[in-house]
N, C-alpha and C positions, 0 to 999 in steps of 0.2 A: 386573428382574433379581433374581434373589435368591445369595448365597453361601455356599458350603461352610465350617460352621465348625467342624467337627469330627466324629469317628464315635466311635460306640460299640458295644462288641458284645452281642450279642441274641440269645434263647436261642429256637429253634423249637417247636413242640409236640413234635417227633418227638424233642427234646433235640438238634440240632444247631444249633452256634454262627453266626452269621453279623455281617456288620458293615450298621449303620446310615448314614445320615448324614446328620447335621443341618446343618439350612438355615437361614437366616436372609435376609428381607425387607425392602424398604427402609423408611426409617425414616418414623414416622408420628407425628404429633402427636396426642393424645391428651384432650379436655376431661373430668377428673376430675369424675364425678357428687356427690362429699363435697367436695373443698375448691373444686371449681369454678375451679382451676387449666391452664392444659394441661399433660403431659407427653410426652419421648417415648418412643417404643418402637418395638418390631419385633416382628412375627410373626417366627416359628417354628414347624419343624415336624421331621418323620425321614422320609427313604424306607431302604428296603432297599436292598442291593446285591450283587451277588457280587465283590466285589473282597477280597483279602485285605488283614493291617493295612498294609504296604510302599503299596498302591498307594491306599489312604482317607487315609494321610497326607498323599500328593503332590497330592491334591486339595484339602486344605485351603486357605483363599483362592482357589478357582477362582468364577467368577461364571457360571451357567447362565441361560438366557433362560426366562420365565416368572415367575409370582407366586406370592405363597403365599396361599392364598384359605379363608373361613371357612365350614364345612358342617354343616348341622342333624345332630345325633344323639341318639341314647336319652342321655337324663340319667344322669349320674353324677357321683360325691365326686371332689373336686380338693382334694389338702391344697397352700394355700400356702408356697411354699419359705421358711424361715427361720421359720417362726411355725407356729403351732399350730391354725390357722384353717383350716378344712374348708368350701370350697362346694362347691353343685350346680350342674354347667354343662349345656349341653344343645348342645353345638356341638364339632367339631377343628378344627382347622385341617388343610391339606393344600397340598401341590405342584401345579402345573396348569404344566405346559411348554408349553400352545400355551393362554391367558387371552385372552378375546375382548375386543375392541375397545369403544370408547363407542360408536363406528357401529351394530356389532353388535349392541349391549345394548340400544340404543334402538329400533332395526329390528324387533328379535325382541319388546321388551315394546309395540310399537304393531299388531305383528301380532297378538299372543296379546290383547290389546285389543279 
């Protein structure tokens, strides 16, 4: 499950407005490669919408079925929020409404096998 935790609005190429809305995942335990700690966390992600602001509110705290799942991409700069620190990532995250099963995963990587 992931939840609605808020929207934002988001400027088209064409310059029109529309509203986002961010998702958040459940919560995951996290082994820190530096202090060798765990933490947690959550994925995050945005889809688009056409709702106006009245109705991205009313969905805040709604809980939709699916994951938020991590996908390979062209590299780019990510400046660290609060700090002044610039990596290169090479992944987003994204929404999957219908995330396949451990059945599934394992079926498909012993066929592709």
């Amino acid at each position: 499950m992931v939840t609605v935790t808020d929207f934002v609005k988001r400027t088209a190429a064409d310059g029109k407005e529309f509203n986002a809305l961010m998702l958040q995942g459940e919560i995951e335990m996290i082994l820190s490669k530096k202090s060798g700690r765990y933490y947690a966390t959550a994925r995050t992600c945005s889809i688009t919408s056409t709702f106006n602001d009245l109705v991205c509110q009313s969905l805040v705290g709604k809980q939709l079925p699916g994951n938020i799942e991590k996908m390979e991409s062209d590299p780019y700069e990510y400046r660290i929020p609060n700090s002044d620190e610039v990596v290169t990532l090479n992944y987003v995250y994204y929404y999957n409404p219908n995330p396949k099963s451990v059945e599934q995963e394992v079926f498909e990587t012993k066929a592709a096998a």
